[in-house]
DRENDO-1510 file (C-alpha; in Angstrom, 1 decimal, always signed):
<recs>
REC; n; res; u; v; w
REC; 1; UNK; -9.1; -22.9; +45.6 .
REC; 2; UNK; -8.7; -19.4; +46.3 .
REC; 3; UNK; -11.2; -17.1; +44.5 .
REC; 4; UNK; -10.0; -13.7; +42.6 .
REC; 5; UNK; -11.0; -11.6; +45.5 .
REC; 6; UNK; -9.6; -13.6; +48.0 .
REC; 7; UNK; -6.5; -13.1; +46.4 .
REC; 8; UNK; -6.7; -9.4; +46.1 .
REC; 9; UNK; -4.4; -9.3; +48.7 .
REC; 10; UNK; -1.7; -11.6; +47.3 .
REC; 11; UNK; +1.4; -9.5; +45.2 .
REC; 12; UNK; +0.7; -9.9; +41.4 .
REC; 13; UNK; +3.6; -10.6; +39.0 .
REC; 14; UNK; +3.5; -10.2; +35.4 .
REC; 15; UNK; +1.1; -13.1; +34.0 .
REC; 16; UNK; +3.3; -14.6; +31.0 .
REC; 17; UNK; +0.5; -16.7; +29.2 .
REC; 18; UNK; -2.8; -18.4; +28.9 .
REC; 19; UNK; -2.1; -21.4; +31.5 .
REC; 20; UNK; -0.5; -18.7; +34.0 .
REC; 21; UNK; -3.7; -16.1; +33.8 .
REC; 22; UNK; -5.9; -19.6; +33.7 .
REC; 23; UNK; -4.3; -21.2; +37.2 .
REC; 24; UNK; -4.3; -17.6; +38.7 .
REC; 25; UNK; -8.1; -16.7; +37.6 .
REC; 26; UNK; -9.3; -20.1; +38.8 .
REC; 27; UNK; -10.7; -20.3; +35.4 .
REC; 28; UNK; -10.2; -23.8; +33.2 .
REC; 29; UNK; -7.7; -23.0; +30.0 .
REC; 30; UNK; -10.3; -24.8; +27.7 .
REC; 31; UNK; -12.6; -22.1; +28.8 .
REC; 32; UNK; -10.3; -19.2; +28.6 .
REC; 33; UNK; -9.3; -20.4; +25.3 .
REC; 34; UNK; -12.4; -20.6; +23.9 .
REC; 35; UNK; -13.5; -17.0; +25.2 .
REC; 36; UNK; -10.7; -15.5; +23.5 .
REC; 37; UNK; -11.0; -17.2; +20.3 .
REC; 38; UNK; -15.2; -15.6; +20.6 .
REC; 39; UNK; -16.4; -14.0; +23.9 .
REC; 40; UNK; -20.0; -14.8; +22.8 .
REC; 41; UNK; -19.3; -18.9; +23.1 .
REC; 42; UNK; -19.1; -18.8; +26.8 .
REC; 43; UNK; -22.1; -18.3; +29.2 .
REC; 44; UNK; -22.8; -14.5; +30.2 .
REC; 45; UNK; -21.5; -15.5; +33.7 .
REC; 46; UNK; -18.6; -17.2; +32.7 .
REC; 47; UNK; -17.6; -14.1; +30.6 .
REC; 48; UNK; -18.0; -11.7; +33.3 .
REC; 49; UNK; -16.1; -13.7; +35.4 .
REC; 50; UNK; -13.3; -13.7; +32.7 .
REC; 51; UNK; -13.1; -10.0; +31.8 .
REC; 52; UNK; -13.5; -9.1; +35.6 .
REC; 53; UNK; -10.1; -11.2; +36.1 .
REC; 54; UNK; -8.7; -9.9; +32.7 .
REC; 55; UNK; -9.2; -6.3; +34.6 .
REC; 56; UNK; -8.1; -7.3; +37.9 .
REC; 57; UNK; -4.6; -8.6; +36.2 .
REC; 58; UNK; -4.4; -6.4; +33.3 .
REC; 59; UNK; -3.7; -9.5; +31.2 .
REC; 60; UNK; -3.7; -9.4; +27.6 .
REC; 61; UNK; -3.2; -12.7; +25.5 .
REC; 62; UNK; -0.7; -12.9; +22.9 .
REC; 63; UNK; -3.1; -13.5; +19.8 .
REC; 64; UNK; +0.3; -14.9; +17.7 .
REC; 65; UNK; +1.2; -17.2; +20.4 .
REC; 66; UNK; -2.7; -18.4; +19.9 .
REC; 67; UNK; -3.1; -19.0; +16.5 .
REC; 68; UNK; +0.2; -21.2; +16.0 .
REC; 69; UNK; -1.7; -24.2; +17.7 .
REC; 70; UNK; -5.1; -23.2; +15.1 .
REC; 71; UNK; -4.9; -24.9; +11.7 .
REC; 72; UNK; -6.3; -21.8; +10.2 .
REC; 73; UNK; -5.5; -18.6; +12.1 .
REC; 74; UNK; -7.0; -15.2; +12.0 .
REC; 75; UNK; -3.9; -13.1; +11.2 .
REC; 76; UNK; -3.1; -11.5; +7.4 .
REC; 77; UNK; +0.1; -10.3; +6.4 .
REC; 78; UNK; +0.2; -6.8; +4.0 .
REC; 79; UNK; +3.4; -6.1; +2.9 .
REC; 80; UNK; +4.2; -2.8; +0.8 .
REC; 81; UNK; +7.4; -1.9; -0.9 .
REC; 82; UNK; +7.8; +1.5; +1.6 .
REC; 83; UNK; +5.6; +2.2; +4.2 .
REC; 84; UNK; +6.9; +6.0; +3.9 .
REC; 85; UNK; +5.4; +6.2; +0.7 .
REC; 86; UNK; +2.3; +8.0; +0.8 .
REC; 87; UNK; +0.3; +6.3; -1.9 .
REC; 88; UNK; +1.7; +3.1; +0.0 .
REC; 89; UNK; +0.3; +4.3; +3.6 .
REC; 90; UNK; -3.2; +5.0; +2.0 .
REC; 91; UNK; -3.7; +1.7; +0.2 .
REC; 92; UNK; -2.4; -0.3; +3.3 .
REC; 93; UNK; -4.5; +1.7; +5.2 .
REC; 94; UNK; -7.4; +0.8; +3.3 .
REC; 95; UNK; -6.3; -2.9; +3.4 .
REC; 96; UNK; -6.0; -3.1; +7.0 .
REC; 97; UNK; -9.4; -1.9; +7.6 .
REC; 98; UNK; -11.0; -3.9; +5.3 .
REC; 99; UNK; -9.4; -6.8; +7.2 .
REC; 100; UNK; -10.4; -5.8; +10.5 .
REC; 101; UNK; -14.1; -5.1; +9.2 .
REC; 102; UNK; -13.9; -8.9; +8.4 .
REC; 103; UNK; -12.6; -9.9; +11.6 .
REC; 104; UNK; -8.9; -10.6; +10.8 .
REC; 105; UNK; -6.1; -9.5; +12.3 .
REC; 106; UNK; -3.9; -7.6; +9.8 .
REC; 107; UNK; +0.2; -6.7; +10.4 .
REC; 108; UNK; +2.0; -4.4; +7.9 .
REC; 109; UNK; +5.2; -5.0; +6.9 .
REC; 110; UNK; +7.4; -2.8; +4.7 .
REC; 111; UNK; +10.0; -4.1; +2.5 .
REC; 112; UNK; +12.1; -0.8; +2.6 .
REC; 113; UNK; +13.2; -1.1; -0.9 .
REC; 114; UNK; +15.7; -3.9; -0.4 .
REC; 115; UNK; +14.8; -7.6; -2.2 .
REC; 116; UNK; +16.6; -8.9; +0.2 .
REC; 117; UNK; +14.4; -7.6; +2.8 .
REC; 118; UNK; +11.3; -8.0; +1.0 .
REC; 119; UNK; +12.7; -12.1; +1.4 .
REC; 120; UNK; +13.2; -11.7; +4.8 .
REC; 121; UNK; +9.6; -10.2; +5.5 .
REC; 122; UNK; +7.9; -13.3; +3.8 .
REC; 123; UNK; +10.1; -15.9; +5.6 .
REC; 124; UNK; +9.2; -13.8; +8.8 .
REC; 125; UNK; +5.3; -14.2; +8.2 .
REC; 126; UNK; +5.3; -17.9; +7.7 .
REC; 127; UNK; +6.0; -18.1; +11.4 .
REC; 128; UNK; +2.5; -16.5; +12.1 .
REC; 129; UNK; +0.9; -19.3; +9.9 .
REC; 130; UNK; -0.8; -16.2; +8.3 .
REC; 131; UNK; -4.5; -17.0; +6.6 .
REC; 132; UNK; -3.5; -15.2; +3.8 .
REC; 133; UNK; -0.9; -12.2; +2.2 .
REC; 134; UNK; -1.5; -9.0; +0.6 .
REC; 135; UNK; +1.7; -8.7; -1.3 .
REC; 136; UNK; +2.7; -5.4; -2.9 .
REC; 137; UNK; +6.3; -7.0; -4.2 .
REC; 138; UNK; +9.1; -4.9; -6.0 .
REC; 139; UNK; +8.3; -6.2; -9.0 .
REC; 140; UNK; +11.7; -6.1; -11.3 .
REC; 141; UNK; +14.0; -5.8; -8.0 .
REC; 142; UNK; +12.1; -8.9; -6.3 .
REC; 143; UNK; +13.6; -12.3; -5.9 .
REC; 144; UNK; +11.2; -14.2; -7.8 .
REC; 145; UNK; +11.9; -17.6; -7.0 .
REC; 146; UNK; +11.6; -16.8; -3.3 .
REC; 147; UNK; +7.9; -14.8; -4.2 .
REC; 148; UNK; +6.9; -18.0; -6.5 .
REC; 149; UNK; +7.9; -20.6; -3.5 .
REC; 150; UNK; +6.1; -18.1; -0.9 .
REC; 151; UNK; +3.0; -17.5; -3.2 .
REC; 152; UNK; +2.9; -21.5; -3.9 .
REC; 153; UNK; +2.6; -22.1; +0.3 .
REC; 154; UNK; +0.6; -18.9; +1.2 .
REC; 155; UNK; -2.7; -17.9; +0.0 .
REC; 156; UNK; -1.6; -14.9; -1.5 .
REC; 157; UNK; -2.9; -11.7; -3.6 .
REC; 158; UNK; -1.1; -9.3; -5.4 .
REC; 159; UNK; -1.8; -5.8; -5.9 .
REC; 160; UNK; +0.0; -2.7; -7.5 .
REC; 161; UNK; +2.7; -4.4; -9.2 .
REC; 162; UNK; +2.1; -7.5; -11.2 .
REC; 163; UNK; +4.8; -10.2; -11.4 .
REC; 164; UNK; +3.9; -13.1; -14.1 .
REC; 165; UNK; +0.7; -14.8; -12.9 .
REC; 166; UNK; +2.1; -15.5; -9.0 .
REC; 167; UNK; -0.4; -15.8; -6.3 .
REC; 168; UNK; -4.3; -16.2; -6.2 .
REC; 169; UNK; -4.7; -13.1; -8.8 .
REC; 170; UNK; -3.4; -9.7; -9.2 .
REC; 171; UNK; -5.5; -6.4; -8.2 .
REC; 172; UNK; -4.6; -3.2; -9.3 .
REC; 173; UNK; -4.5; +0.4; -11.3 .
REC; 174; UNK; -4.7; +0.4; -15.1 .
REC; 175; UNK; -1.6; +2.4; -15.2 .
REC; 176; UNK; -1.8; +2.4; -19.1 .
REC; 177; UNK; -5.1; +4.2; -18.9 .
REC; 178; UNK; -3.6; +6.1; -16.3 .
REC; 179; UNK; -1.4; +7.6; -18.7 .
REC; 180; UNK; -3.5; +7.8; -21.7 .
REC; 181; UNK; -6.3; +9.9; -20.5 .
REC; 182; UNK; -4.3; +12.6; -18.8 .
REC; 183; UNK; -2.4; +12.6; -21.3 .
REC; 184; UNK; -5.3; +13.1; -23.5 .
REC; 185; UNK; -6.7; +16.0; -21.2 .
REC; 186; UNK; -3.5; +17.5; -21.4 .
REC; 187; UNK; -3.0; +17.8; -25.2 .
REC; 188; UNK; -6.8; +19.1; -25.2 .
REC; 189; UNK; -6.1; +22.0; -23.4 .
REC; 190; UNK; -2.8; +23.3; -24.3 .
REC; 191; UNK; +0.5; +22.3; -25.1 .
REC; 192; UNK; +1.0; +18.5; -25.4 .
REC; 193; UNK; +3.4; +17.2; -22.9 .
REC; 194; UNK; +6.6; +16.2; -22.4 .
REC; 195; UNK; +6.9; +13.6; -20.1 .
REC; 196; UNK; +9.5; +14.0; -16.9 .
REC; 197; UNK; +10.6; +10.5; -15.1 .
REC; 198; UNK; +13.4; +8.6; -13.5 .
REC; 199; UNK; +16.2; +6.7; -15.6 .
REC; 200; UNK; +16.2; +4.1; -13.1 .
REC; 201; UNK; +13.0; +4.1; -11.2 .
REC; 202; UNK; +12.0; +2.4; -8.3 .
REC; 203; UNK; +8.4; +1.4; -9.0 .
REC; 204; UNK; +7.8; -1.1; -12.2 .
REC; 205; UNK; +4.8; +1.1; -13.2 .
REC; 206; UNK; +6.9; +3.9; -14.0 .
REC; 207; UNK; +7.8; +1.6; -17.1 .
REC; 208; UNK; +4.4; +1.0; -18.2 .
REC; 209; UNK; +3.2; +4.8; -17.6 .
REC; 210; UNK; +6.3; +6.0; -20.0 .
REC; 211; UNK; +4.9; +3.3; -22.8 .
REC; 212; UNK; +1.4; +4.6; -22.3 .
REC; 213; UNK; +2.9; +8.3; -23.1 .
REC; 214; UNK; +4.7; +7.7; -26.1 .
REC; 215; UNK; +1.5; +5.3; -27.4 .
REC; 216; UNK; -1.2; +8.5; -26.4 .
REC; 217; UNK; +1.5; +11.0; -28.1 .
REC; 218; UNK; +2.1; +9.0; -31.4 .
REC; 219; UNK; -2.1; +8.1; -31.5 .
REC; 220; UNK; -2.8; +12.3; -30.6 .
REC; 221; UNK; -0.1; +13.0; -33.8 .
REC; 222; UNK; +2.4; +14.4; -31.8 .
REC; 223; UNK; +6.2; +14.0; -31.1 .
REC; 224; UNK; +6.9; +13.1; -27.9 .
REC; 225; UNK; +9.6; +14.0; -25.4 .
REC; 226; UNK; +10.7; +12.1; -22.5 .
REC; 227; UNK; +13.3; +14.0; -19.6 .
REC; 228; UNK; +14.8; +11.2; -17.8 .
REC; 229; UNK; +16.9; +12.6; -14.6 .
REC; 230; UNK; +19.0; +10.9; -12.8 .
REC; 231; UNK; +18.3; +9.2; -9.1 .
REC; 232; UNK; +17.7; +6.2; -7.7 .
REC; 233; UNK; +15.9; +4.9; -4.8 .
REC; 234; UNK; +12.6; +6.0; -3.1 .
REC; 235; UNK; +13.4; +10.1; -2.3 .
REC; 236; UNK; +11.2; +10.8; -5.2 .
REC; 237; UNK; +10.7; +14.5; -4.2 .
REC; 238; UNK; +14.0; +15.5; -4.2 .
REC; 239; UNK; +14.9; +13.5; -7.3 .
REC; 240; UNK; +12.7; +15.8; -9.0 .
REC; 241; UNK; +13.7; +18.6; -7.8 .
REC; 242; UNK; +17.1; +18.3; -8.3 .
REC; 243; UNK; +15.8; +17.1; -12.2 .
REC; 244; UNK; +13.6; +19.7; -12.4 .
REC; 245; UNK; +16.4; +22.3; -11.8 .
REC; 246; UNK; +18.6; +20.8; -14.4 .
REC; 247; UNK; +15.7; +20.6; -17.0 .
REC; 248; UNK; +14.6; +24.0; -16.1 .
REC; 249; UNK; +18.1; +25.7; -16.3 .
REC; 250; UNK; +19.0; +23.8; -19.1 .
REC; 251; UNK; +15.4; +24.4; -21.2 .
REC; 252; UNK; +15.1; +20.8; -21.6 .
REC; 253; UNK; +11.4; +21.0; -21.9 .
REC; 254; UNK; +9.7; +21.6; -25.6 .
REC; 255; UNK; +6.5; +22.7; -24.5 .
REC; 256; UNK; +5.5; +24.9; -21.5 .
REC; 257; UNK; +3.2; +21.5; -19.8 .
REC; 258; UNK; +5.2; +18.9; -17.7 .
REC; 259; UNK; +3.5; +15.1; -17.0 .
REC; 260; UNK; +5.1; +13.4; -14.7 .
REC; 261; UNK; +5.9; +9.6; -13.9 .
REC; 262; UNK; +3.9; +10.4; -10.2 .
REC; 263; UNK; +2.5; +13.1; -8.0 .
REC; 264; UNK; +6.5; +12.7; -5.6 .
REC; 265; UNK; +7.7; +13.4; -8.5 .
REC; 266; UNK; +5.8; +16.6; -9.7 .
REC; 267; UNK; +5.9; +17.9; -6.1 .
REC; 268; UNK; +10.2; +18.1; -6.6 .
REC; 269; UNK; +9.5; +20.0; -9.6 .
REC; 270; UNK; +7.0; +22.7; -8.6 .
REC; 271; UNK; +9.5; +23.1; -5.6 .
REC; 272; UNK; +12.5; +23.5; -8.6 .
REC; 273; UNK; +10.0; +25.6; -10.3 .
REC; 274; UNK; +9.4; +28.1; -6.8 .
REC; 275; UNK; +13.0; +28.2; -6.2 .
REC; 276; UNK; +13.7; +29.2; -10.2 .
REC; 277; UNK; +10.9; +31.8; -10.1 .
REC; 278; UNK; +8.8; +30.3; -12.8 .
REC; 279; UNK; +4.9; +30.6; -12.1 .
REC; 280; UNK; +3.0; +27.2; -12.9 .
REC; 281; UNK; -0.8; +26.9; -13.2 .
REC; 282; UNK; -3.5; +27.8; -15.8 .
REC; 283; UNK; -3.8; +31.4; -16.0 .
REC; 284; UNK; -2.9; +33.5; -18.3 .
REC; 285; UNK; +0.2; +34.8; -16.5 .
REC; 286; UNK; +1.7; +31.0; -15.8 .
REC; 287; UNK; +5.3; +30.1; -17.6 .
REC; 288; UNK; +4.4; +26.2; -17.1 .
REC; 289; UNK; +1.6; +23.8; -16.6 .
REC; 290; UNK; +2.6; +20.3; -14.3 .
REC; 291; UNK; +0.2; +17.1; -13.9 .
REC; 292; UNK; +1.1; +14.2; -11.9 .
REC; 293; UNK; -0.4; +10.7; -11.7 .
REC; 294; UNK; -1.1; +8.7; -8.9 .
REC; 295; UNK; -3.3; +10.9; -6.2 .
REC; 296; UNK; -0.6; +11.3; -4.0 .
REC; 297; UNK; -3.1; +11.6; -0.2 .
REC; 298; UNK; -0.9; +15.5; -0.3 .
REC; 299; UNK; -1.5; +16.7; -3.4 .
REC; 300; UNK; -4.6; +18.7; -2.7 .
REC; 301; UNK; -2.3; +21.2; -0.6 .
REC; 302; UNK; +0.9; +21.7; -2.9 .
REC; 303; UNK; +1.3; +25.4; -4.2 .
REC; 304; UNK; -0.8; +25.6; -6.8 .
REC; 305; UNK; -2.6; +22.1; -6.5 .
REC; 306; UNK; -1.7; +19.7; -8.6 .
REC; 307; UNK; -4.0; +18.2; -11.2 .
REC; 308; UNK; -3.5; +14.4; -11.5 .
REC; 309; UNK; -5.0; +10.8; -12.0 .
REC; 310; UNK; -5.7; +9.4; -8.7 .
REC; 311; UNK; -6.3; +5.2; -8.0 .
REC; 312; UNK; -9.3; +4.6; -7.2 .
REC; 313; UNK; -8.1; +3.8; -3.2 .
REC; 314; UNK; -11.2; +2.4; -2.3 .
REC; 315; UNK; -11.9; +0.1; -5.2 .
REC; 316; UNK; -8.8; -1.8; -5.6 .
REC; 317; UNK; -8.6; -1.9; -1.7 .
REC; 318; UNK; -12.2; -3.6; -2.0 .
REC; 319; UNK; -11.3; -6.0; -4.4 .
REC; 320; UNK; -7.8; -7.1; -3.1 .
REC; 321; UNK; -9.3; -7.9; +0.3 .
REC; 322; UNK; -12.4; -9.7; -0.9 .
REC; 323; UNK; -10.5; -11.5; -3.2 .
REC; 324; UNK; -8.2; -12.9; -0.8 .
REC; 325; UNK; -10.5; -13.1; +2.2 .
REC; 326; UNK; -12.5; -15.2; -0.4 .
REC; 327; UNK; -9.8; -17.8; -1.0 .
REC; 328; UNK; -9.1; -17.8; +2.6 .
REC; 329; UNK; -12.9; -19.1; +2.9 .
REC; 330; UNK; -11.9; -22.0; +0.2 .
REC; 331; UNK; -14.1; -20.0; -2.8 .
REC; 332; UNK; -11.0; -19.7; -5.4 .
REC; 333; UNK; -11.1; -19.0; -8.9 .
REC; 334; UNK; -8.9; -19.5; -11.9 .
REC; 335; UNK; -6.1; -16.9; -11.6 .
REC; 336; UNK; -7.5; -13.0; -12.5 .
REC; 337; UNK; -5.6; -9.8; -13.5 .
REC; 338; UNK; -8.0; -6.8; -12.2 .
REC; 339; UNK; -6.7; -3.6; -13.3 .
REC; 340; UNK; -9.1; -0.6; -12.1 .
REC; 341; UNK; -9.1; +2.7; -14.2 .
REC; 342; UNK; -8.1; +5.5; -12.8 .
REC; 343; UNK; -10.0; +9.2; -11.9 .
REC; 344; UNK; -9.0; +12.5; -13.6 .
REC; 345; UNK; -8.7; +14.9; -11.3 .
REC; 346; UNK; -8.5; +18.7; -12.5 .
REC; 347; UNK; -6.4; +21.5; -10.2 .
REC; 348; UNK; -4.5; +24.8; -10.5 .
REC; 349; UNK; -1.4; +23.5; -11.5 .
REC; 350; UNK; -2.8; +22.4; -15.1 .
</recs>
């Protein structure tokens, strides 16, 4: 059998898979299967050999194609409602590290929006016999028989939006806290609010935050006002501009300090509010104060800054992953909701 550098000479085509890079390298596919499932299990010299011939034909296995002959493979599914969505990007980016960090191989996968979809992405992952799911589902819009069947064959955890008690438990923010303490904050210091949303929002929590507000407002002893603008779908920004104009031109607002249903949201209105001329912040020449909720990754940099209640990324990242990575292992426990409070956090903007 001809050695690797006897064959330096020899034109190379594309190696396809395992058995082809095995009878080119001279290497047995036992051995070549067992280094890539953990480099340290083979000798020293039987790894060099490997990774020299790994160089010398720039082959790279196909980790998916792998783990369909495992019983239990390596790979976790996170699937998020939009990927575009900043809180979205942060939390799955949190996710996906924490999965690496534990040696798994993580894919995201975004729903777009669309039920249908979100079905479609589940069905898709059960052909890479994933270890587990990180679900983020639509919540009202989602299919839930399709969830329920997917939950009942696939370890899975859900976080941000809880539907009924489906999967291995539910991680996420307390969005009823969420509301009630800035709202709290905000009656404090000023004017009480009036609360600014969508009629027909896109996220379920919007539902539980407007709740919280008029709970807070009637427990504070004030009347509360809710501005619900029309929209529909995920441009959240632009919704609330085009809202806020309305509002603005129309003096919808009773009081001179805004909440809104989440940062996107409160960055369309301090746009509508630039465009109308009307100054928002804290000081003494400011028409308006606006808060958000959420901790949008962007809202440190909006004109003025914009106070909010942020998740607590890191915690609820923590917990989802460990919780499910957990299960994976075979330590499960009875089914959990984990809601995490969230973090006040003061700017200009009120």
């Amino acid at each position: 059998m001809q050695t690797i550098d006897e064959r330096a000479s020899v034109p190379e085509a594309r190696i396809k898979n395992m058995e082809e890079f095995s009878a080119i390298s001279g290497i047995s596919r036992p051995t070549v299967s067992k280094y890539f499932h953990d480099p340290e299990s083979v000798r020293q010299s039987t790894r060099k050999r490997i990774e020299k011939a790994l160089e010398r034909y720039d082959y790279r296995p196909n980790i998916f194609a792998m783990n369909q002959n495992r019983k239990l493979t390596k790979n976790v599914g996170i699937v998020v409602p939009l990927l575009a969505d900043p809180y979205f990007a942060e939390i799955a980016r949190n996710l996906e590290q924490r999965c690496i960090d534990a040696g798994y191989r993580p894919t995201l996968f975004s729903a777009h929006g669309d039920p249908d979809l979100e079905v479609e992405v589940l069905e898709n992952l059960r052909s890479l016999k994933p270890a587990g799911v990180l679900l983020a589902p639509l919540g009202r819009a989602s299919h839930r028989d399709a969830l329920a069947k997917f939950c009942d064959d696939v370890p899975t955890l859900i976080f941000d939006s809880s539907v009924d008690e489906m999967g291995i438990a539910f991680v996420g923010s307390d969005n009823f806290q969420f509301t009630s303490h800035i709202t709290d904050y905000l009656c404090r210091t000023g004017e009480p609010p009036c609360f600014f949303e969508m009629k027909t929002p896109a996220n379920p929590n919007a539902h539980r935050r407007r709740q919280a507000y008029l709970k807070a407002m009637e427990a504070f002893g004030h009347a509360p006002q809710v501005i619900s603008v029309d929209g529909e779908g995920w441009a959240f920004e632009e919704i609330g501009r085009l809202g806020g104009h309305e509002a603005l031109t129309n003096k919808q607002f009773s009081t001179n300090t805004i909440l809104c249903s989440n940062d996107r949201l409160a960055i369309g209105l301090l746009t509508a509010c630039y465009e109308q001329g009307v100054k928002v912040g804290r000081a003494p020449d400011c028409a308006i104060r606006v808060a958000g909720q959420d901790g949008h990754p962007n809202s440190r940099y909006t004109c003025p800054p914009l106070t909010t209640i942020s998740h607590d990324y890191d915690a609820v990242s923590k917990h989802a992953a460990e919780t499910l990575l957990e299960a994976i292992e075979g330590h499960v426990s009875p089914w959990k909701s984990t809601r995490l409070e969230g973090k006040l956090i003061l700017r200009d903007s009120a």
